[in-house]
FIMAR-749774 format. One record per residue: residue in one letter; x, z, y of N, C-alpha, C in turn. Coordinates in steps of 0.02 Angstrom, whole numbers, plus 32768, in hexadecimal, padded with zeros to 4 digits. Layout:
# residues N
('a', (X, Z, Y), (X, Z, Y), (X, Z, Y))
...
This chain:
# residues 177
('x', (B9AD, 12F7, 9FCB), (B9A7, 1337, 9FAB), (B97C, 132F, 9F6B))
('x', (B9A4, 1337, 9F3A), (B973, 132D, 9EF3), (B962, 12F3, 9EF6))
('x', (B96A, 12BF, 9F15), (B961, 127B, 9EF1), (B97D, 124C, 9EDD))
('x', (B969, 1215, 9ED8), (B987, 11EB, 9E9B), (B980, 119D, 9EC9))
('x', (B9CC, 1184, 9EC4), (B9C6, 1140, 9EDE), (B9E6, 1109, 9E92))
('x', (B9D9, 10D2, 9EB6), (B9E4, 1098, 9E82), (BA3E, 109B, 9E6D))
('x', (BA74, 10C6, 9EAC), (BAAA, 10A7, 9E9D), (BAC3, 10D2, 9E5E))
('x', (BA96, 110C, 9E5A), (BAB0, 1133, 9E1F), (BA98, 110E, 9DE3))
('x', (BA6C, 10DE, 9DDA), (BA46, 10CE, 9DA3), (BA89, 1097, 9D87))
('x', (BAA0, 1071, 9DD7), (BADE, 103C, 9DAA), (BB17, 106A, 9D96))
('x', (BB26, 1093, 9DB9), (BB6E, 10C0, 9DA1), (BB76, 10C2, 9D5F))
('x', (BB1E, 10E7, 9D43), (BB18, 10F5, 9CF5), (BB25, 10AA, 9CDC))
('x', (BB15, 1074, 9D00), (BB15, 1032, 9CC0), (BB59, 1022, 9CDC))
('x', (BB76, 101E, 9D06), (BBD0, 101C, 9CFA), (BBF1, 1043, 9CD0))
('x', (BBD4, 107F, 9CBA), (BBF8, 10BB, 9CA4), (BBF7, 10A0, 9C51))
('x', (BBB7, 1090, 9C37), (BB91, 1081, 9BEB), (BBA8, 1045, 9BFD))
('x', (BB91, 101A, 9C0F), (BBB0, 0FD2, 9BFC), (BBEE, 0FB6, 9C28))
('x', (BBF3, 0FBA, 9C3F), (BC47, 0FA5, 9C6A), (BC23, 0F57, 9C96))
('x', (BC5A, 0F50, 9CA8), (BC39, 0EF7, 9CCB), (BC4B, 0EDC, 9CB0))
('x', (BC19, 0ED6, 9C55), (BC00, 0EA1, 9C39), (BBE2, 0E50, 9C5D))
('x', (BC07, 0E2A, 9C4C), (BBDC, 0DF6, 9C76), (BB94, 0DEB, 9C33))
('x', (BB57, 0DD6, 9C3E), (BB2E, 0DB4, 9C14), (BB0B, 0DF3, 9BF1))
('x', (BB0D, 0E38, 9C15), (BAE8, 0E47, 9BF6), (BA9A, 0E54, 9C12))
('x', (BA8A, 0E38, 9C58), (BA4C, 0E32, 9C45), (BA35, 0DF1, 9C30))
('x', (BA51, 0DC8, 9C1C), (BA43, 0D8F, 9C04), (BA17, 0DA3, 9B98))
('x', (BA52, 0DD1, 9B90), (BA44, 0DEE, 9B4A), (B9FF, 0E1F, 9B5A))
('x', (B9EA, 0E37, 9BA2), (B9AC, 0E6A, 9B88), (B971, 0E15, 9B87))
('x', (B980, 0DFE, 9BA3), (B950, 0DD2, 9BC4), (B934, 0DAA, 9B80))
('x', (B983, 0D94, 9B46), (B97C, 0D82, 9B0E), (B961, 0D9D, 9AE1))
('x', (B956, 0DDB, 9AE8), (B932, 0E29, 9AA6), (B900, 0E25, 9ACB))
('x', (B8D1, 0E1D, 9AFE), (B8B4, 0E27, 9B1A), (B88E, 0DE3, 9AEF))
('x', (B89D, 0D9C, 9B02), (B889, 0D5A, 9AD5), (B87C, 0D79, 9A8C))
('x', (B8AB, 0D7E, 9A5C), (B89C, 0D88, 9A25), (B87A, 0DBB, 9A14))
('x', (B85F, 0DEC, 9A30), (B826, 0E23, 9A2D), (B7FA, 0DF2, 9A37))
('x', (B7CF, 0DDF, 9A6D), (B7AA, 0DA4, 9A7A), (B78F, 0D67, 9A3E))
('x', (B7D4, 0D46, 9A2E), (B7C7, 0D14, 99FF), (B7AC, 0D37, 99B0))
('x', (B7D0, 0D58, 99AF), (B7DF, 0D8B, 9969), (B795, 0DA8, 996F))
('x', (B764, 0DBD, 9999), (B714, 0DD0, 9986), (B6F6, 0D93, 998B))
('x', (B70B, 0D68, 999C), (B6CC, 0D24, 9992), (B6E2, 0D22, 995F))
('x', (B71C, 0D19, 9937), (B71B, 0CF2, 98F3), (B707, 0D2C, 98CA))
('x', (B71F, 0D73, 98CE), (B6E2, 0D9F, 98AD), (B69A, 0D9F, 98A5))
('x', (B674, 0D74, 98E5), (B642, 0D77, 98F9), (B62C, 0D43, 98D0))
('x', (B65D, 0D0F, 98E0), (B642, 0CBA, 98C0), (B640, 0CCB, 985B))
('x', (B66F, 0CE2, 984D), (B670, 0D08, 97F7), (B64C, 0D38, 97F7))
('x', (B622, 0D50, 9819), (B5E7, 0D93, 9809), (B60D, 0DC6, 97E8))
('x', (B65C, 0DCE, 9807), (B69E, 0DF4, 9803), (B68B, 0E37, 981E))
('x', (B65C, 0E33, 9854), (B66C, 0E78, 9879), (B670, 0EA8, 9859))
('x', (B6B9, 0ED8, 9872), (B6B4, 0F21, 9852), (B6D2, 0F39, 9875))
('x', (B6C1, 0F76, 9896), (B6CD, 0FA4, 98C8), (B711, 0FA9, 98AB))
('x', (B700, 0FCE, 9870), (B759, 0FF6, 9857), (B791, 0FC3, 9855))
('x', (B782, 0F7B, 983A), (B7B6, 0F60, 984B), (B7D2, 0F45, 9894))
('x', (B7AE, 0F42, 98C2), (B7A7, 0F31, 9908), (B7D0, 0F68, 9908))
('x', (B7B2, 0F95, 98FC), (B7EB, 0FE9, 993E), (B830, 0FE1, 9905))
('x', (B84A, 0FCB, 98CB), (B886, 0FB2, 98B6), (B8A9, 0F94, 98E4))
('x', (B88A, 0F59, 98EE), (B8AB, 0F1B, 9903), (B8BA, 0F38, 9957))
('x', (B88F, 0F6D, 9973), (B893, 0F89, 99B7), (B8D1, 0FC5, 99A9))
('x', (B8E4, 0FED, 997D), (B90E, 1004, 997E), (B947, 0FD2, 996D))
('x', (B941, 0FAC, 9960), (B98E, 0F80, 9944), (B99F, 0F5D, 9989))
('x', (B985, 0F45, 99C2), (B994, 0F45, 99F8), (B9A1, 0F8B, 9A1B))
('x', (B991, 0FC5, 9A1E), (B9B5, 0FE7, 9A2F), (B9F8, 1005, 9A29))
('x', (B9FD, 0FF9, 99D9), (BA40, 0FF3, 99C8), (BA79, 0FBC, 99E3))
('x', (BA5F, 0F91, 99F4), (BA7B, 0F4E, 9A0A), (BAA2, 0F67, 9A47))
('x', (BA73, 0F92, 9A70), (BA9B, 0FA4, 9AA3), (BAC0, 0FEA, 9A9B))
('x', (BAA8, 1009, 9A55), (BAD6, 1048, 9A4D), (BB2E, 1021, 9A41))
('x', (BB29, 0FD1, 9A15), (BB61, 0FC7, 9A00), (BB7C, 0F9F, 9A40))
('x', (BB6D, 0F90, 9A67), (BB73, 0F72, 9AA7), (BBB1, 0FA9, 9AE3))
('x', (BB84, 0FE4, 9AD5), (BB99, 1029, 9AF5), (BBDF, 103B, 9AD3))
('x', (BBD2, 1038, 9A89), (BC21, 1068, 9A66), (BC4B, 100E, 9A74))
('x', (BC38, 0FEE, 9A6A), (BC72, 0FAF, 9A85), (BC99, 0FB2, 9AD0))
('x', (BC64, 0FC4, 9AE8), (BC88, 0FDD, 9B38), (BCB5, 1013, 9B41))
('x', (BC97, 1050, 9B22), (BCC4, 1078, 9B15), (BD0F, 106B, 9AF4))
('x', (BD12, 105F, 9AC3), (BD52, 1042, 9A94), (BD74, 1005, 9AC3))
('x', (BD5F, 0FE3, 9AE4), (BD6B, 0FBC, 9B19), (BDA4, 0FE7, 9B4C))
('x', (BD79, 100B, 9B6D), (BD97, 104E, 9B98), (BDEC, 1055, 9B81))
('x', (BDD2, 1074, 9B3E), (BDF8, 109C, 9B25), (BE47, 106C, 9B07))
('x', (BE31, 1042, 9B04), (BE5A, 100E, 9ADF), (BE79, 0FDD, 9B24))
('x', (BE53, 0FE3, 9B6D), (BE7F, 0FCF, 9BA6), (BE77, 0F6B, 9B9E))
('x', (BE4E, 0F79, 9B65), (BE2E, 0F1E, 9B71), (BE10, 0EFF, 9BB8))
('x', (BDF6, 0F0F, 9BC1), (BDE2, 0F01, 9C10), (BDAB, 0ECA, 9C00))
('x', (BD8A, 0EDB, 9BCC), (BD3B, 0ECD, 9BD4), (BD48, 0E99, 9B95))
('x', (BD70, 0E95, 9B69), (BD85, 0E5B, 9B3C), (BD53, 0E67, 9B12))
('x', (BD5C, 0E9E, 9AE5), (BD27, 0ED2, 9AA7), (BCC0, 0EBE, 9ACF))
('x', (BCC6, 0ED9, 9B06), (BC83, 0EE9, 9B24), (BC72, 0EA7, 9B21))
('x', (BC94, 0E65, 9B33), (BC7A, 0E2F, 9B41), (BC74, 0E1B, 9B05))
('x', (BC8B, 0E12, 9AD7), (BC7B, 0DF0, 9A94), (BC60, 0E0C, 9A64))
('x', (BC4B, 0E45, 9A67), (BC06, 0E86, 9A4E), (BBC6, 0E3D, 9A6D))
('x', (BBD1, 0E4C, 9ABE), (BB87, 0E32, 9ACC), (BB90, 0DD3, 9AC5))
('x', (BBBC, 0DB7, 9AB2), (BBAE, 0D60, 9A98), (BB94, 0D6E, 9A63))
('x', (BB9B, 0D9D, 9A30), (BBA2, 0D95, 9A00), (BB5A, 0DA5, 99F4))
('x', (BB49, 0DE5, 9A11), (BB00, 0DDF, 9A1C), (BAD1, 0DC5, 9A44))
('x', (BAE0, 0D97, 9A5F), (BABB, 0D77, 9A8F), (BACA, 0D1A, 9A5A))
('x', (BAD0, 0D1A, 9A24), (BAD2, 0CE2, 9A03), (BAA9, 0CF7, 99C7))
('x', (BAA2, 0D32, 99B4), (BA78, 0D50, 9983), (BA42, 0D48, 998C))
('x', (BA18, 0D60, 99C7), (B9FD, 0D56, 99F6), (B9C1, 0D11, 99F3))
('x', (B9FD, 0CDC, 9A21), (B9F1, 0C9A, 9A11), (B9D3, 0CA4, 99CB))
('x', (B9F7, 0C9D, 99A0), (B9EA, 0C71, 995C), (B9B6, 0C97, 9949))
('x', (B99F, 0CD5, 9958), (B962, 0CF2, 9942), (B929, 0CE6, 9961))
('x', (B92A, 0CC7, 99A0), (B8FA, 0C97, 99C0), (B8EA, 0C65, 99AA))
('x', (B91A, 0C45, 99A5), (B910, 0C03, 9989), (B8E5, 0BFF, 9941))
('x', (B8FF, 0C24, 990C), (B8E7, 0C41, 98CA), (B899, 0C51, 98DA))
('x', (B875, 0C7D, 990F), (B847, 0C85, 9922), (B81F, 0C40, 9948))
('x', (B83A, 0C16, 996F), (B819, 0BF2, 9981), (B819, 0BBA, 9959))
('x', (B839, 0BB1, 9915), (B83E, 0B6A, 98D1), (B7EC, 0B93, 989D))
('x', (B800, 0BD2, 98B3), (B7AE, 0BDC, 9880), (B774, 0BD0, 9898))
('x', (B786, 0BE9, 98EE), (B732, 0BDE, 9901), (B726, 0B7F, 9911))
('x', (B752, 0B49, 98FC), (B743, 0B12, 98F4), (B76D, 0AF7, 9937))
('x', (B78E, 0B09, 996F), (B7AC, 0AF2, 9995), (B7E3, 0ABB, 9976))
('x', (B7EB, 0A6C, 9990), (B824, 0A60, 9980), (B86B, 0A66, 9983))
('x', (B89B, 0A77, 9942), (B8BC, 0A88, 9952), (B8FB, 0A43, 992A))
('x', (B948, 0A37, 993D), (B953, 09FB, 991F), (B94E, 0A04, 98C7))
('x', (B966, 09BE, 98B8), (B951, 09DE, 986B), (B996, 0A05, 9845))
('x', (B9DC, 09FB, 9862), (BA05, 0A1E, 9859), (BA15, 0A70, 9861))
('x', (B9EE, 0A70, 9890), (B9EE, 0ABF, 989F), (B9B2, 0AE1, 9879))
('x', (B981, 0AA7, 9871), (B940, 0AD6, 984C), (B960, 0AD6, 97F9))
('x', (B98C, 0AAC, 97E7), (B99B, 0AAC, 9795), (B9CC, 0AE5, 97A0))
('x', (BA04, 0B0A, 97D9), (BA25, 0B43, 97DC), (B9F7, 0B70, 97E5))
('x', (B9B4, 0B76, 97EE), (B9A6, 0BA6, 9822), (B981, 0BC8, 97BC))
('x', (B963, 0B97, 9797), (B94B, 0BA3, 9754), (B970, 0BC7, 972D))
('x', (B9B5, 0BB1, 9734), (B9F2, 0BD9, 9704), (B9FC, 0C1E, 972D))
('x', (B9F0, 0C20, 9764), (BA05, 0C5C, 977C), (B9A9, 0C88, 9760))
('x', (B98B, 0C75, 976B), (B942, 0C8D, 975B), (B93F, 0CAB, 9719))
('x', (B971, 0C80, 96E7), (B95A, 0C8E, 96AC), (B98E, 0CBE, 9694))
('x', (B9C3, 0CBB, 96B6), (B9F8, 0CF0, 96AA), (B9CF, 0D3F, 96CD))
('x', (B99D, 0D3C, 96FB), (B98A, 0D6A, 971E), (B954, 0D9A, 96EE))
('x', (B94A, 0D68, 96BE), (B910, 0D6C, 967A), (B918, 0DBE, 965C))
('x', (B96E, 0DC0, 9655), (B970, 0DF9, 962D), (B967, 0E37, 9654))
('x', (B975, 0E20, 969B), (B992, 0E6E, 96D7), (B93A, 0E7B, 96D5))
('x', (B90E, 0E5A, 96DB), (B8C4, 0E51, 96DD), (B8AE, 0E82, 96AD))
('x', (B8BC, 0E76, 966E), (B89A, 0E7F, 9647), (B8D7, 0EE2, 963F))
('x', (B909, 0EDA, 965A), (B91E, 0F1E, 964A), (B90B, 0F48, 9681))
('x', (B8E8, 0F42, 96BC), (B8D5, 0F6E, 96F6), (B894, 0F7E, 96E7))
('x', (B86A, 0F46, 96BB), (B822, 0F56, 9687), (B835, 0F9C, 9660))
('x', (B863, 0F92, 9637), (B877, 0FD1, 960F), (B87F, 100B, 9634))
('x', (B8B1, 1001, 965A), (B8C8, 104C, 9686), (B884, 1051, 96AF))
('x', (B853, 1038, 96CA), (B810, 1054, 96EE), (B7F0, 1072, 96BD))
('x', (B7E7, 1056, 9686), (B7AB, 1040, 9651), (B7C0, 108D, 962C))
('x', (B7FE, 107C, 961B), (B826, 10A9, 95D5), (B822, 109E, 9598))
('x', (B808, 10CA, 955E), (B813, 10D0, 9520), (B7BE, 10AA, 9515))
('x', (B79E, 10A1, 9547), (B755, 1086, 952E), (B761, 102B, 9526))
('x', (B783, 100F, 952E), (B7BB, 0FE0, 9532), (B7C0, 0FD6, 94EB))
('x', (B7F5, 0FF6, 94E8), (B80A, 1005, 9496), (B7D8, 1002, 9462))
('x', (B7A8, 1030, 9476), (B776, 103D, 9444), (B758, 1010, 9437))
('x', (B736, 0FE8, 9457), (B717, 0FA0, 9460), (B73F, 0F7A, 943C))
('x', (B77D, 0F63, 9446), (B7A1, 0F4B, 9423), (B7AE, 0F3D, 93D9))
('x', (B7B2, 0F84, 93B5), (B7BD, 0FBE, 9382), (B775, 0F9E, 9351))
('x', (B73C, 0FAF, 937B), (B6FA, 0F9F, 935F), (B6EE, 0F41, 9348))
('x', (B70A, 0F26, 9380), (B704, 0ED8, 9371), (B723, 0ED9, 9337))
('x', (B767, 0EF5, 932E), (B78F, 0ED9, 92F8), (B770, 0EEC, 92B2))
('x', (B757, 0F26, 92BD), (B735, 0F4C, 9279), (B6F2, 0F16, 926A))
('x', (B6D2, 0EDD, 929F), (B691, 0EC5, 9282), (B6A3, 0E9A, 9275))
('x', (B6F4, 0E61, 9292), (B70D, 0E40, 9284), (B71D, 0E3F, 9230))
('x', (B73F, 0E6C, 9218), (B747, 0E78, 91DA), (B707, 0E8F, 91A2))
('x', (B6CF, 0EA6, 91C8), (B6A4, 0EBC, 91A0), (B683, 0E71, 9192))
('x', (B676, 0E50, 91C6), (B65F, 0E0A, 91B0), (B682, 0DD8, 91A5))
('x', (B6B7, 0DCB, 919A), (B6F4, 0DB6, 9164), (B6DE, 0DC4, 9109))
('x', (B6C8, 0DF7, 9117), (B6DD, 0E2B, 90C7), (B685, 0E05, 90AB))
('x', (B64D, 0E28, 90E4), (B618, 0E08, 90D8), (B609, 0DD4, 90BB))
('x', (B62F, 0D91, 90E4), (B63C, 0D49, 90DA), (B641, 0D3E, 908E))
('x', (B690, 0D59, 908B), (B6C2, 0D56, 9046), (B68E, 0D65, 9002))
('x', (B650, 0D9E, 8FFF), (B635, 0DBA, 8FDD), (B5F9, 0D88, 8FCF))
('x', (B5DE, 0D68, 8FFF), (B5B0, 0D2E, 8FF0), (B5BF, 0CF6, 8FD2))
('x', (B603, 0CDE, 8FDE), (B619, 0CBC, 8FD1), (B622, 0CB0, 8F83))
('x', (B63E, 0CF4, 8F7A), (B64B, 0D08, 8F34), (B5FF, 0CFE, 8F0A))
('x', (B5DB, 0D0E, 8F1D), (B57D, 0D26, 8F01), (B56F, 0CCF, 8EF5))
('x', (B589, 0CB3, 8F24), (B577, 0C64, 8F1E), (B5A1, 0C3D, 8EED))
('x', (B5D7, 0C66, 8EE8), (B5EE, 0C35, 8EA7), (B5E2, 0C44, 8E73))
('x', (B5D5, 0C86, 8E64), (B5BC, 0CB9, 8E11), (B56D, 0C95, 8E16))
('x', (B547, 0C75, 8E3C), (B51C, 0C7B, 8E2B), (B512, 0C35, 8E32))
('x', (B541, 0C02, 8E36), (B536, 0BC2, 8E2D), (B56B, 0BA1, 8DF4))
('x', (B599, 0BD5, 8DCC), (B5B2, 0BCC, 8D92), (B581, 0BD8, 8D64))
('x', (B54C, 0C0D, 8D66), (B529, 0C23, 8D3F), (B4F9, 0BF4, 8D20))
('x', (B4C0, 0BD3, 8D46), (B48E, 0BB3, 8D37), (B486, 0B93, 8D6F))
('x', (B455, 0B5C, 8D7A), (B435, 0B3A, 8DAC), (B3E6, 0B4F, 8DB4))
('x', (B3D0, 0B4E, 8DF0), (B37C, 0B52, 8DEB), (B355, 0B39, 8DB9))
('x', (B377, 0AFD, 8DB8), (B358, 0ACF, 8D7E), (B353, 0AED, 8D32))
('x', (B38A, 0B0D, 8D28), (B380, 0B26, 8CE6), (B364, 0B5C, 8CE3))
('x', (B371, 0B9E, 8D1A), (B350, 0BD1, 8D12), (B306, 0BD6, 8D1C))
């Protein structure tokens, strides 16, 4: 009466995820890379709340896209084809974002995968620096905006000394003046 047993709790995860094979293998893996992902924040004096609860909503999405794959699955009479290769696909993401996490905090990793793991790092450079913007915003910009203006102001500066040094070493020498 009014209560609550465990078999209703799987119904709901048959219902949302279907019989996925591997997917607690994938919480177990988000579960790792949360883990690894604050030591190497920790080890880079990285920590930041706001990007942490990012990286915590982007695993929830993981399983929002996990969920509409099952669904469309359903609907499409695949019989778990869609659902299963949603979660390889993230459960290799996963991986490689572990791995990426455990090549910074100094773990060995081979040297083939650590020279892939750099190109993928450095391709990651720009998504980095554009989730800075969208947190940050237009103070981003502005910063930016300002470098370029001292950039150019001391360019112009330069150019103007430069100039003062040659009018004034066509002119005369110490010696004569």
């Amino acid at each position: 009466m009014g209560g609550f047993y465990l078999g209703q709790l799987e119904i709901v995860h048959m219902y949302l995820f279907g019989g996925v094979k591997f997917l607690h293998f994938l919480l177990i893996l988000m579960a790792l890379d949360i883990i690894t992902g604050i030591f190497k924040a920790y080890k880079n004096e990285n920590l930041w709340s706001r990007k942490s609860l990012f990286g915590y909503a982007r695993k929830m999405l993981v399983l929002v896209m996990v969920i509409m794959a099952n669904i469309i699955d359903q609907i499409l009479g695949m019989n778990g084809a869609v659902t299963y290769a949603t979660v390889l696909f993230y459960i290799v993401n996963e991986a490689l974002s572990i791995m990426e996490n455990m090549a910074e905090l100094g773990v060995l990793v081979p040297a083939g995968l650590a020279s892939k793991l750099k190109v993928i790092e450095s391709g990651n450079q720009s998504f980095s620096e554009e989730l800075r913007e969208e947190l940050i915003g237009s103070k981003v910009d502005h910063q930016l905006n300002v470098a370029k203006i001292d950039n150019r102001i001391s360019a112009k500066v330069d150019e103007l000394i430069d100039i003062q040094n040659e009018k004034s070493s066509e002119g005369y020498t110490k010696d004569e003046g």
